[in-house]
C-alpha positions in Angstrom: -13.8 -5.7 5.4 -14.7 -4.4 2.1 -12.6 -6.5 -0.4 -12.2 -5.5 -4.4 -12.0 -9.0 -6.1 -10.3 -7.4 -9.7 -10.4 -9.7 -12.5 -9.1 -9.0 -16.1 -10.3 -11.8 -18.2 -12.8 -11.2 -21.3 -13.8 -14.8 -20.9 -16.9 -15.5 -18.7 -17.2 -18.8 -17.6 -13.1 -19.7 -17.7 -10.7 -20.3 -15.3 -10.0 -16.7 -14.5 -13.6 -16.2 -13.5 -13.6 -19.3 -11.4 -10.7 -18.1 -9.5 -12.4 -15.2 -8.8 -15.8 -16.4 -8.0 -13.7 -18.7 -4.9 -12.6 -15.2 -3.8 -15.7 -13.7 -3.8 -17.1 -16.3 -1.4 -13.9 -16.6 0.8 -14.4 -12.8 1.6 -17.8 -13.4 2.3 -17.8 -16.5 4.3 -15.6 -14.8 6.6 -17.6 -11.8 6.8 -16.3 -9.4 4.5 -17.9 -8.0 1.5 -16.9 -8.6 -1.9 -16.8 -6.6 -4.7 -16.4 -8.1 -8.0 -15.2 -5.6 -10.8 -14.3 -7.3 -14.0 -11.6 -4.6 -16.0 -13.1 -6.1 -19.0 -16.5 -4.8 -19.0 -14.5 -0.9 -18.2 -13.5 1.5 -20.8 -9.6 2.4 -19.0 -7.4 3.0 -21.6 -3.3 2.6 -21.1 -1.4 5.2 -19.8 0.0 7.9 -21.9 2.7 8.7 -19.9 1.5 12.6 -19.9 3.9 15.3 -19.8 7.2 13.0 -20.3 5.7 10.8 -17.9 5.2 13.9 -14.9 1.5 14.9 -16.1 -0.9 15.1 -13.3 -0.6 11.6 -12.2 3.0 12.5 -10.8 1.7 15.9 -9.1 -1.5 15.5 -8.3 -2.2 11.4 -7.8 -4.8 11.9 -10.2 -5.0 10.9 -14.2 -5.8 13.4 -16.6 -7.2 11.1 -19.2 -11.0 10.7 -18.5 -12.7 7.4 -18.7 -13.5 4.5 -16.0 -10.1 5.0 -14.1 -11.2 7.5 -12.1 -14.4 5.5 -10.7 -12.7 2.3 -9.9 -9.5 4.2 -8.2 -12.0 5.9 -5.5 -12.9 2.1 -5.2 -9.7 1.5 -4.3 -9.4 3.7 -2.0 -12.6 2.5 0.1 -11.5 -0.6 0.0 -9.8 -2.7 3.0 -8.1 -5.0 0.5 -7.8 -6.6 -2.9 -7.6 -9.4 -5.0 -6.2 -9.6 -8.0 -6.9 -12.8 -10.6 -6.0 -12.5 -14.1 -5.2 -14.9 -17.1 -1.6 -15.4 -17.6 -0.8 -13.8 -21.2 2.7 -13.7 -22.9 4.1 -14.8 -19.1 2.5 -11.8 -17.8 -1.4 -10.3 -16.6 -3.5 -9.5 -19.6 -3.8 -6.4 -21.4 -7.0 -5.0 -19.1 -4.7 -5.5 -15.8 -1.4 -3.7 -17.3 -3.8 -1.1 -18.8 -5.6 -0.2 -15.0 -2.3 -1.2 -13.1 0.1 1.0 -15.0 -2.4 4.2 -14.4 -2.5 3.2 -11.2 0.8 2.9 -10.1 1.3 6.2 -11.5 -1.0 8.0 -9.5 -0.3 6.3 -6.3 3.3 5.2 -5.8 4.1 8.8 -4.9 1.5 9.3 -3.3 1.9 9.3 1.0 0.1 8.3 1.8 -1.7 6.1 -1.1 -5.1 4.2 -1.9 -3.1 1.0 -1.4 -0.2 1.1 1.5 -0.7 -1.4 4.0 -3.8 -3.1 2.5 -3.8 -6.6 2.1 -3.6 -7.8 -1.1 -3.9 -11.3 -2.7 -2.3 -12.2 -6.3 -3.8 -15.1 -8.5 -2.4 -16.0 -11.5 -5.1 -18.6 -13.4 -3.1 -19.9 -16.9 -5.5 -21.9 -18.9 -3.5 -23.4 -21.5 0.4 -24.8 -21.0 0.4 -23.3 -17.2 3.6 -21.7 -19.0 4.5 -18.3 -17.2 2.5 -18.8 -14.1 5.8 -17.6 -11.7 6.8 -14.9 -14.4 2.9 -13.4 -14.3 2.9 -13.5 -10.0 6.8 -11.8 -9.5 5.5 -9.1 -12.1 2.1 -9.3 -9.7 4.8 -9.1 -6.6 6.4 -5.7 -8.3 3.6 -3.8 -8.8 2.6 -4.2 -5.7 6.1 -3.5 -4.2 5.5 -0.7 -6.9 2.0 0.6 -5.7 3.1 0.4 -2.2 6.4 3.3 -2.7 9.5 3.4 -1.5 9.4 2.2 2.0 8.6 -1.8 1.3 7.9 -2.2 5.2 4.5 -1.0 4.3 3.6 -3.4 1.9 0.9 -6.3 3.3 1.0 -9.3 0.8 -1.1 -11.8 1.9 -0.7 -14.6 -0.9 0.2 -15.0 -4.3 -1.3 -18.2 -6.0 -0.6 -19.5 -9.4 -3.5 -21.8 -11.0 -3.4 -23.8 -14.2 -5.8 -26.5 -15.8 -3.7 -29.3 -14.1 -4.1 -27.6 -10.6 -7.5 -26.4 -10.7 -9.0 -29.1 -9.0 -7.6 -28.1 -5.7 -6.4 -24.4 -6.2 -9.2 -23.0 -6.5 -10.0 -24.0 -2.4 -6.8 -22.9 -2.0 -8.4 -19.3 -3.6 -11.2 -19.4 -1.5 -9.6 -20.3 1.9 -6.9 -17.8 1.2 -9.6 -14.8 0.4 -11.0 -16.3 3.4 -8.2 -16.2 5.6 -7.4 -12.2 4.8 -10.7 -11.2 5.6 -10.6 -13.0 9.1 -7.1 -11.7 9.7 -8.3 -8.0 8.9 
């Protein structure tokens, strides 16, 4: 299984980037391939809401404004599953997640079928600081998914969501790993 490890975190060598190196290697020590995309390092601007909100997104599952989105949406549709890790800002993902998420929700909740139906997915939510908002960041993780997924929620395939702060680390992290793990073997 070809799994798309997302992360969102400007920071390196922090906890976001630990989460998502344990992914990376749970897909692969159960066979899967993983690959890493940090939004970061992408130039995907937010979402303009074109046309009132009904641009070409709406129509045509496809975003009008031209820039990394379009490259890393084709990798979501070759993908088998996904995980998602980002830093927990304000109680929610960080800029670079609500930036690619909103532009894809927009092209793909209509969509039937979509890049994303009935893949598994796997939510982590690494706080650094307080570990304040850890729950608030994963349900928002939870409704974008429900989101990306349409209408017809019997077609969503959550596989986990995780929350991970600086207190936790020490054995979330496994937890990570055996759960990126787990998916891939499950298939």
């Amino acid at each position: 299984m070809k799994v798309l490890v997302i992360t969102s975190s400007p920071n390196r060598n922090g906890l976001t980037a630990e989460c998502a190196s344990a992914a990376g290697q749970g897909v692969e020590a159960a066979g899967g391939e993983a690959i890493m995309v940090r939004l970061s390092d992408l130039d995907i601007s937010r979402c303009r809401a074109c046309n009132r909100g009904w641009g070409t997104c709406g129509q045509d599952h496809e975003c009008q404004m031209k820039d990394d989105f379009q490259a890393l949406q084709a990798m979501v549709g070759d993908a088998g599953g996904f995980i998602v890790v980002t830093p927990v800002y304000w109680w929610d993902m960080s800029e670079p997640a609500k930036a690619f998420f909103d532009r894809l929700r927009r092209c793909e909740a209509g969509a039937i079928p979509n890049n994303v139906r009935g893949k598994p997915f796997v939510c982590v939510a690494a706080a650094g600081g307080t570990g304040h908002g850890t729950l608030s960041c994963l349900s928002n993780m939870e409704k974008l998914f429900l989101h990306l997924n349409g209408v017809d929620y019997r077609g969503i395939n959550k596989f986990d969501y995780i929350g991970v702060t600086r207190r936790n680390k020490s054995y979330m992290v496994g937890a990570v790993r055996a759960s990126a793990e787990k998916m891939v073997a499950d298939g």
